[in-house]
C-alpha positions in Angstrom: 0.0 0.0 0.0 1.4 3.4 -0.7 2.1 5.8 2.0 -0.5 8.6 2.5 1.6 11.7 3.0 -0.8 14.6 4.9 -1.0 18.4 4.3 -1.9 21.5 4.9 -3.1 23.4 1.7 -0.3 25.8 1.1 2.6 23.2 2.8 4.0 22.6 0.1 4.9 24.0 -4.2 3.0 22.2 -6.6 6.6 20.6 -8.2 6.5 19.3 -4.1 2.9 17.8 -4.9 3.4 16.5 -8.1 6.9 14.7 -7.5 5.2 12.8 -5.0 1.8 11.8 -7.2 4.1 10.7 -9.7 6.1 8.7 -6.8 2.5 7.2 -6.6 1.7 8.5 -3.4 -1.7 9.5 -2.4 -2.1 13.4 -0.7 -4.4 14.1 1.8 -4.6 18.1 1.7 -6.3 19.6 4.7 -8.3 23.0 3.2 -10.9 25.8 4.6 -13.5 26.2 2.7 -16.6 28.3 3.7 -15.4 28.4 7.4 -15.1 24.6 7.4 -11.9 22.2 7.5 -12.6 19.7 4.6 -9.9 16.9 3.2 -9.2 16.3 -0.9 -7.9 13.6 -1.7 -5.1 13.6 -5.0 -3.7 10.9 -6.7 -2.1 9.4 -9.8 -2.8 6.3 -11.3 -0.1 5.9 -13.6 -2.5 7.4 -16.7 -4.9 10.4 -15.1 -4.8 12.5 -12.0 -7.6 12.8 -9.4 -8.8 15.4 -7.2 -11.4 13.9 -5.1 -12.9 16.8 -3.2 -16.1 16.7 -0.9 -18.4 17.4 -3.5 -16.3 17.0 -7.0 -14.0 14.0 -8.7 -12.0 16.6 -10.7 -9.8 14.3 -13.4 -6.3 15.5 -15.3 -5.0 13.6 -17.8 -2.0 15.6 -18.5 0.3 16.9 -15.6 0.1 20.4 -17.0 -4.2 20.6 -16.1 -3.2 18.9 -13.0 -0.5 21.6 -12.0 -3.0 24.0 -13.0 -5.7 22.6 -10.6 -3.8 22.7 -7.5 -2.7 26.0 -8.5 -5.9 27.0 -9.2 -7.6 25.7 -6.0 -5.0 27.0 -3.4 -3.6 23.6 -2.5 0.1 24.5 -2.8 2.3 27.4 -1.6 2.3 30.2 -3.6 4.7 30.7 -6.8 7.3 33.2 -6.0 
């Protein structure tokens, strides 16, 4: 079974995320979201990227829209 590494949205840069998807990792990113904590869930299976939030499955199939989805949704630090 592959390790489940746990964050903090904002922890760590999205090479940081990435590197360890394509490790096959799993990343449990802890987020606020309407004054609640909530947990997303993102992986890689080898082919497509998942973003399982509360209410969404987002799916990348390219590491470039996947990049741009954690950028996008605040899960990594930001780009200096």
């Amino acid at each position: 079974m592959t390790e489940l590494l746990r964050v903090t949205a904002g922890e760590l840069s999205v090479d940081e995320i990435i590197d360890a998807l394509n490790e096959g990792r799993r990343i449990l990113v802890d987020v606020e979201v309407a004054g609640g904590r909530h947990e997303v869930v993102l992986r890689y299976d080898g082919e497509t990227y998942h973003c399982d939030t509360p209410t969404n499955l987002h799916r990348h199939t390219e590491e470039t829209e996947m990049r741009g989805c954690i950028d996008r949704m605040g899960y990594a630090a930001d780009s200096a």
